[in-house]
C-alpha positions as a Markdown table, in Angstrom:
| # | Residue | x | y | z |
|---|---|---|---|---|
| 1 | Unk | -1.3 | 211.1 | 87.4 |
| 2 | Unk | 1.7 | 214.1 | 87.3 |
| 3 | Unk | 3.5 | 212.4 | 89.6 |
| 4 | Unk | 3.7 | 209.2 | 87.3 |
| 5 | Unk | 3.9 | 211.6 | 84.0 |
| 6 | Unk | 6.9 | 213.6 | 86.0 |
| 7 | Unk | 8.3 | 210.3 | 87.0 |
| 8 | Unk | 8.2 | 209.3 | 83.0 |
| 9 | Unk | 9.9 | 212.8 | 82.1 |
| 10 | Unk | 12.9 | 211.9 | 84.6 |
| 11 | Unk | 13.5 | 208.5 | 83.4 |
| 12 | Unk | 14.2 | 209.5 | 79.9 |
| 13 | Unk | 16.2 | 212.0 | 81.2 |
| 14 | Unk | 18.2 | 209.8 | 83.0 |
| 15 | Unk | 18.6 | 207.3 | 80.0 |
| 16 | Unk | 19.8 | 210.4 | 78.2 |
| 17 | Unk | 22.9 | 211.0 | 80.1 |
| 18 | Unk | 23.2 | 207.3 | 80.1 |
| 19 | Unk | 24.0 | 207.4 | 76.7 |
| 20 | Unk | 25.6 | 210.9 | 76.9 |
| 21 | Unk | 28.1 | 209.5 | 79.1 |
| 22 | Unk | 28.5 | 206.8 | 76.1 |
| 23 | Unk | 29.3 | 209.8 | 73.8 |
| 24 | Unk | 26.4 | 207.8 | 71.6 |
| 25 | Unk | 25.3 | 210.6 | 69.2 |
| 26 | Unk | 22.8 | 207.8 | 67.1 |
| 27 | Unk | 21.7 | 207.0 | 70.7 |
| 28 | Unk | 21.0 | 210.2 | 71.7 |
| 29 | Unk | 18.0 | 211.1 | 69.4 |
| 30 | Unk | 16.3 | 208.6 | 70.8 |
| 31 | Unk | 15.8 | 210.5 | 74.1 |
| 32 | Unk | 14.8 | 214.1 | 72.3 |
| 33 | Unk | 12.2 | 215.8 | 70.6 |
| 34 | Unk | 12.3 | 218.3 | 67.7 |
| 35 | Unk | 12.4 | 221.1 | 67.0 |
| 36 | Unk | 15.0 | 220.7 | 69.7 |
| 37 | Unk | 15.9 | 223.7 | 71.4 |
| 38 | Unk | 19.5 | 224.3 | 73.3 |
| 39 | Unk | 19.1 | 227.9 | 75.2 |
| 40 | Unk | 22.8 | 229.5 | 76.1 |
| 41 | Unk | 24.3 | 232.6 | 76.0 |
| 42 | Unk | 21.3 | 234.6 | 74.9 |
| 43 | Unk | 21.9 | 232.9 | 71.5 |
| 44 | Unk | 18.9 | 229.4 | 70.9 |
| 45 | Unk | 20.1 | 226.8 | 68.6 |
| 46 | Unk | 17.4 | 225.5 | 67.0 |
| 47 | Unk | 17.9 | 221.9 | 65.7 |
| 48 | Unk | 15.0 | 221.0 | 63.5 |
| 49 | Unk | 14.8 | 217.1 | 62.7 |
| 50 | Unk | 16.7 | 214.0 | 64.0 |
| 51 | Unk | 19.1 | 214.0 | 61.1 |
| 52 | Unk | 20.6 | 217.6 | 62.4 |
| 53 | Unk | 21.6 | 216.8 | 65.7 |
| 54 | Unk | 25.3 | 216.1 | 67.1 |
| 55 | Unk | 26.6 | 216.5 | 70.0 |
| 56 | Unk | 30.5 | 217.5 | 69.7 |
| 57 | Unk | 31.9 | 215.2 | 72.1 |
| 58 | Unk | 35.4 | 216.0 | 71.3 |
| 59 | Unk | 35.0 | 219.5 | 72.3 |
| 60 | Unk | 33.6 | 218.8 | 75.2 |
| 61 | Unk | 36.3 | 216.4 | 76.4 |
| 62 | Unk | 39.0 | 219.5 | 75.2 |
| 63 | Unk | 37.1 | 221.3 | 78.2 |
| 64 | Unk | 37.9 | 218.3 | 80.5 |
| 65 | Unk | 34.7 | 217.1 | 80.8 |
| 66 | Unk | 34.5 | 213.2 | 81.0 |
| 67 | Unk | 31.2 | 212.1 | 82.4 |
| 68 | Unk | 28.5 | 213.9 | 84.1 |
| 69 | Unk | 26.2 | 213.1 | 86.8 |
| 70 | Unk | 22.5 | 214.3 | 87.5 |
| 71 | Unk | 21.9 | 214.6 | 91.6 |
| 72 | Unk | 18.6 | 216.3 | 91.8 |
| 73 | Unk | 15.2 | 216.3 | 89.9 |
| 74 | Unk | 12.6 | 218.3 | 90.9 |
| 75 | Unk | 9.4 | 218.3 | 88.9 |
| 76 | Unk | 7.4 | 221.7 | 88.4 |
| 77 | Unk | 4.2 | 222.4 | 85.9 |
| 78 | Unk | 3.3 | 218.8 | 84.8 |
| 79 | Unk | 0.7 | 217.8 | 81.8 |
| 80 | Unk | -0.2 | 214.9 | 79.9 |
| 81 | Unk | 1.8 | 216.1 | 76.9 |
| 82 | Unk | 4.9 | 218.3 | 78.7 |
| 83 | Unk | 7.0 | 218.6 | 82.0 |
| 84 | Unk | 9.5 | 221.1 | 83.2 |
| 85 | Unk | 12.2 | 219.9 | 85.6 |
| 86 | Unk | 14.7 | 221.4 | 86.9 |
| 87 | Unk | 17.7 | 219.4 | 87.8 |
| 88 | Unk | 20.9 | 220.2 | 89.3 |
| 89 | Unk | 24.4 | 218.5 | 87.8 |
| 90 | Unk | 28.2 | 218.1 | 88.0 |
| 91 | Unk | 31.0 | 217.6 | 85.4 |
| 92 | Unk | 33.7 | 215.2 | 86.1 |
| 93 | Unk | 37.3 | 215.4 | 84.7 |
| 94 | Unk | 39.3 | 212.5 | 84.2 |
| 95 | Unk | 40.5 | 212.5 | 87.3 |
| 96 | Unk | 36.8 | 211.7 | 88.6 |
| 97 | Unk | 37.1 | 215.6 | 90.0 |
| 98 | Unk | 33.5 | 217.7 | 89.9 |
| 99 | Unk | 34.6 | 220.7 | 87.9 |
| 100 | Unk | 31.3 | 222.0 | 87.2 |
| 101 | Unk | 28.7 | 221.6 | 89.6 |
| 102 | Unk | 25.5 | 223.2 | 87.7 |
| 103 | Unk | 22.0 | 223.3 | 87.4 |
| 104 | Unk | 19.5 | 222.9 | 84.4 |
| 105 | Unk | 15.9 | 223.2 | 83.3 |
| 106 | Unk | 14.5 | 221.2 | 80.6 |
| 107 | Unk | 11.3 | 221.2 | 79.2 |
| 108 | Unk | 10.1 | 217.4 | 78.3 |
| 109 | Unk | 7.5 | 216.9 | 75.9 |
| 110 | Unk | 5.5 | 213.6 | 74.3 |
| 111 | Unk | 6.1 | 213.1 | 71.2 |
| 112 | Unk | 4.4 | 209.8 | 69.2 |
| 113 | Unk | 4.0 | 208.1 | 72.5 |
| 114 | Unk | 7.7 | 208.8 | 73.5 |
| 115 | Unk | 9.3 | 211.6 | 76.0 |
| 116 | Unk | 12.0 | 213.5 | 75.1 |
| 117 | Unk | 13.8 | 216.2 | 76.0 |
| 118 | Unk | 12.8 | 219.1 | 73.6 |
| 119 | Unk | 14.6 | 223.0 | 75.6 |
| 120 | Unk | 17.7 | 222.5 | 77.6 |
| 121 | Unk | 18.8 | 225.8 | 79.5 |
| 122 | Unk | 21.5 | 226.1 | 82.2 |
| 123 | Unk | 23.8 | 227.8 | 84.4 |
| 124 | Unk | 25.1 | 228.5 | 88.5 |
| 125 | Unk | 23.4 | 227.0 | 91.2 |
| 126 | Unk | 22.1 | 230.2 | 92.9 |
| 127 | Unk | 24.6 | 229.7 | 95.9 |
| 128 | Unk | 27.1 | 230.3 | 93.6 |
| 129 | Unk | 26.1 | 233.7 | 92.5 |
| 130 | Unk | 25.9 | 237.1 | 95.0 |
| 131 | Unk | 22.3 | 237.0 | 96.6 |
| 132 | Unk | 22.5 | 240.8 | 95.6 |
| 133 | Unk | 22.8 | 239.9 | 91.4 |
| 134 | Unk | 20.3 | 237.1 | 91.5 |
| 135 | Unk | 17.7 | 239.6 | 93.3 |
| 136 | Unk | 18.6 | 242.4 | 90.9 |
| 137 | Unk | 18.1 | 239.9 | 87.6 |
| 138 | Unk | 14.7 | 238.6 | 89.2 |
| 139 | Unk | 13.5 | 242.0 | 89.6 |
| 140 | Unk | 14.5 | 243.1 | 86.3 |
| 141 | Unk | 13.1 | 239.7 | 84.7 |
| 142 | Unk | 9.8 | 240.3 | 86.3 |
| 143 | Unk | 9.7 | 243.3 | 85.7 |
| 144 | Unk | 10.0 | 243.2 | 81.4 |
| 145 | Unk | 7.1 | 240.3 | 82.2 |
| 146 | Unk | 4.8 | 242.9 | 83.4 |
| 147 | Unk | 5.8 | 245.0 | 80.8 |
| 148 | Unk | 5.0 | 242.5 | 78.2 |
| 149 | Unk | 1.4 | 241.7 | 79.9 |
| 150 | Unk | 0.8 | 245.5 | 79.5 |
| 151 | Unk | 1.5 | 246.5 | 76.0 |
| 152 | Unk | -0.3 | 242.8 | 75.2 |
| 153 | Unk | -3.5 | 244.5 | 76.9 |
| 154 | Unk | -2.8 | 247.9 | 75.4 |
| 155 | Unk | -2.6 | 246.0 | 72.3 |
| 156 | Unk | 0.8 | 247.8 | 71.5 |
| 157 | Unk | 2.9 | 245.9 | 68.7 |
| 158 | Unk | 5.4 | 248.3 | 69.4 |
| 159 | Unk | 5.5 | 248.3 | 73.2 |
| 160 | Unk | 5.6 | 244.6 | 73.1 |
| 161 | Unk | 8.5 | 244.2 | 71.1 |
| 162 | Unk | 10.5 | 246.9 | 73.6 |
| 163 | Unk | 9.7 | 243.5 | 76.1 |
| 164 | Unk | 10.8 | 241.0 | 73.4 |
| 165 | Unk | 14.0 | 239.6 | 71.9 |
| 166 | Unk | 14.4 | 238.4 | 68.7 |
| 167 | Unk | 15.0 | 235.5 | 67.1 |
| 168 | Unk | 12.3 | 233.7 | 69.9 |
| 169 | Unk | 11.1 | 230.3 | 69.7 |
| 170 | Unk | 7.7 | 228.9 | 71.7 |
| 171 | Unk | 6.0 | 225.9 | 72.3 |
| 172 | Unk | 2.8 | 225.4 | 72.8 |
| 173 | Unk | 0.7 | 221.8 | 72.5 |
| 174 | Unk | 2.6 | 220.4 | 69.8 |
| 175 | Unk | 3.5 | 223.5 | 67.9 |
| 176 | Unk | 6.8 | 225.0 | 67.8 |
| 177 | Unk | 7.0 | 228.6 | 66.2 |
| 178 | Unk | 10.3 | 230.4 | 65.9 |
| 179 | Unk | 10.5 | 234.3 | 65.4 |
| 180 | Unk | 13.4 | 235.3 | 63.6 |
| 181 | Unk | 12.8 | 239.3 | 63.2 |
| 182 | Unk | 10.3 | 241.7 | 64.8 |
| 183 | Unk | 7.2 | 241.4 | 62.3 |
| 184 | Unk | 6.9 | 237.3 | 63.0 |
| 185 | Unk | 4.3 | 235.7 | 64.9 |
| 186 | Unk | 5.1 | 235.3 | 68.1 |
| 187 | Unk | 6.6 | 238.8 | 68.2 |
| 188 | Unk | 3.7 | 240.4 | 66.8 |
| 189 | Unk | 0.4 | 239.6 | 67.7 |
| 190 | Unk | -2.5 | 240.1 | 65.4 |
| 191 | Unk | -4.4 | 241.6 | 67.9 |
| 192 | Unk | -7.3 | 242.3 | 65.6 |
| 193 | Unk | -8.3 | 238.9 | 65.1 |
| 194 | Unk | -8.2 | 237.9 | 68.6 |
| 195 | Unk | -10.5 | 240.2 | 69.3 |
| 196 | Unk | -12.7 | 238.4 | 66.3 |
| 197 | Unk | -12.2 | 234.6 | 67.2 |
| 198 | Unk | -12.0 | 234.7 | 70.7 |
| 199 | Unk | -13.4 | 237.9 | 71.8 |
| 200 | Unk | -10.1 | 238.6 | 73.6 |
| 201 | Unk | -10.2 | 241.8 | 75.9 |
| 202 | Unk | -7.6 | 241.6 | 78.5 |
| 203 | Unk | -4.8 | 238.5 | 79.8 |
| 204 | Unk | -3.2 | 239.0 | 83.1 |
| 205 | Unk | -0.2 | 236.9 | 84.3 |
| 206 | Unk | -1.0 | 235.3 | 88.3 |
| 207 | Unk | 1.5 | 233.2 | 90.6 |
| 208 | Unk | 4.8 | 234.3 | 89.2 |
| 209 | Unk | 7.4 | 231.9 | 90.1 |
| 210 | Unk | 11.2 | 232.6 | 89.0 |
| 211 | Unk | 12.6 | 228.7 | 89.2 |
| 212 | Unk | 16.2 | 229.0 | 87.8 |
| 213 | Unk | 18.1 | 232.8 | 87.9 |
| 214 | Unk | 21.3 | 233.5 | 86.5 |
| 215 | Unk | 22.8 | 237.2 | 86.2 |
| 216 | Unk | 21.6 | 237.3 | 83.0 |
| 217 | Unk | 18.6 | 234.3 | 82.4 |
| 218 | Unk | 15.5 | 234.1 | 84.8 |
| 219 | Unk | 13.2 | 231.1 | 83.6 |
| 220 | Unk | 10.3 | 232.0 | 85.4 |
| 221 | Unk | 6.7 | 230.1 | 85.8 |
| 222 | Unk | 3.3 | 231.6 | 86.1 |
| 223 | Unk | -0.2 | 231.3 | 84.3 |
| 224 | Unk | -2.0 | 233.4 | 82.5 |
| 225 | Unk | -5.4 | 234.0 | 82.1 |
| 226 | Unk | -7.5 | 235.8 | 79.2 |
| 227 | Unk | -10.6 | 237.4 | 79.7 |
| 228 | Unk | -13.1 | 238.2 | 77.0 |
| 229 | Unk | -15.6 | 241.8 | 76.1 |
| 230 | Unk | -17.8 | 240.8 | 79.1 |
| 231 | Unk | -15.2 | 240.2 | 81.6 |
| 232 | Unk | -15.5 | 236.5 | 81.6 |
| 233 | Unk | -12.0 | 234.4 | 82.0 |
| 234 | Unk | -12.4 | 232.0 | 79.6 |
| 235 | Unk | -9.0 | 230.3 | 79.6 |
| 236 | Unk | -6.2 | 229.6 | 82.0 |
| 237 | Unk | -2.6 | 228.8 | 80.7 |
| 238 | Unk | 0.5 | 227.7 | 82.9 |
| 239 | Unk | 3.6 | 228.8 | 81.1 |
| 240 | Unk | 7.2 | 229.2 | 81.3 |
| 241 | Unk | 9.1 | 231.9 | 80.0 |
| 242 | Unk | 12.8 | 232.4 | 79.5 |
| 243 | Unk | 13.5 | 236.0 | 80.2 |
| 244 | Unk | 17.2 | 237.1 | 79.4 |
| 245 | Unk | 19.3 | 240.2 | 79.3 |
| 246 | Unk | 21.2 | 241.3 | 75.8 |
| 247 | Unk | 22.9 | 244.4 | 76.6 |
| 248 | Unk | 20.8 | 246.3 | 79.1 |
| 249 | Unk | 17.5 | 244.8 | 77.7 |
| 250 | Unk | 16.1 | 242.3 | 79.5 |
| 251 | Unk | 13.1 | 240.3 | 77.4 |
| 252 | Unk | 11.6 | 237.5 | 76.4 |
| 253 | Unk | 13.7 | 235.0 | 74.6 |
| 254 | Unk | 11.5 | 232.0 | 74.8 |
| 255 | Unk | 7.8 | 230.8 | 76.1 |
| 256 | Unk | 6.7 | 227.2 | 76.6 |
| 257 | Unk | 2.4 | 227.2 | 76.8 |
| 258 | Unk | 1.3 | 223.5 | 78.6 |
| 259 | Unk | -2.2 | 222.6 | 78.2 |
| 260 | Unk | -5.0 | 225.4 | 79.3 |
| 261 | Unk | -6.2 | 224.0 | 82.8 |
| 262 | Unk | -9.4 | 226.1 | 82.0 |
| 263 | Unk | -12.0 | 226.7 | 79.1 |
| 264 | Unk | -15.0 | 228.7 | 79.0 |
């Protein structure tokens, strides 16, 4: 089953750049879902419906790009509603030259019985960054992610923002929410109600995989797991969350929830 549901993810990836390479804007949408979500430079460019989108083809051929190519899928968390894959890619000029040789992660979710690509991130293969800097940002990414579990269980608004940038966009099931200051859900958590409708005492983050790490992004995977007054777990997430450095801060920039694998 998530080998067919990755294999569906990849082949509407693939007929994306096929019309990408088109420079077929109209054609494009047909391949995405929204909100749609485009993840550089620290900054997320949030596109909300169909009618919004455009992809500025003539910039990008200014840059000397002319086609692009897509060498390397690999599928990571899979469910019946998203996948995450992270695929590396090259650039062509129009001298059929690879200027860019790159690698992205996508998030791909189901939307009315279609898959589309709904986060795009991207960046240096990591053999083309020092081992050194790519150690340091992981270290520093997983870091903040601890620090965010803690101030979640020490139920510290405060603390948790210190782990947290704003604006910050996550998915979860077929929700999209999008924090645009410091008081906005998902920054701050009304940790008095979770405590009422789920009798929330504790969540701790377990098999910590960074996938893609740049000098300043880490798009790490894990699950999380939330425990209630008696010490039961009573649900099991996989996530991905894009950590990211602004400054000297590195923090939470964006989270994608898939399905809980368990319920109490």
């Amino acid at each position: 089953m998530a080998q067919d549901l990755g294999m569906q993810a990849q082949q509407e990836l693939e007929a994306f750049l096929e019309d990408w390479n088109r420079e077929d804007n109209e054609a494009l949408l047909d391949h995405l879902s929204f909100p749609h979500v485009t993840h550089r430079a620290g900054t997320l460019i949030i596109v909300d419906t169909p009618e919004d989108f455009v992809q500025d083809f003539k910039l990008l051929r200014s840059q000397g790009w002319r086609r692009s190519t897509f060498d390397h899928f690999e599928a990571q968390q899979v469910s019946e509603t998203k996948v995450n894959l992270l695929v590396d890619f090259r650039r062509y000029d129009e001298n059929d030259e690879v200027y860019a040789d790159m690698q992205a992660f996508y998030v791909m979710t189901l939307q009315d019985g279609r898959w589309g690509m709904q986060y795009r991130t991207g960046g240096p293969r990591p053999d083309q960054t020092e081992a050194s800097q790519l150690q340091r940002a992981e270290e520093q990414a997983t870091t903040a992610l601890h620090e965010f579990f803690a101030a979640f269980n020490a139920a510290d608004n405060e603390a948790l923002f210190a782990a947290n940038h704003v604006p910050q966009a996550i998915l979860f099931e077929q929700n999209f929410l999008y924090g645009e200051n410091r008081d906005a859900a998902p920054v701050t958590v009304n940790f008095k109600r979770l405590r009422e409708v789920e009798n929330w005492s504790r969540s701790e983050a377990e098999d910590i995989t960074p996938v893609h790490v740049t000098p300043d992004k880490a798009v790490i995977e894990f699950q999380f797991s939330r425990y209630n007054g008696n010490g039961e777990r009573y649900r099991t997430v996989p996530a991905v969350w894009v950590i990211t450095r602004k400054g000297e801060k590195w923090g939470v920039e964006f989270r994608s929830l898939m399905t809980p694998s368990f319920e109490l």
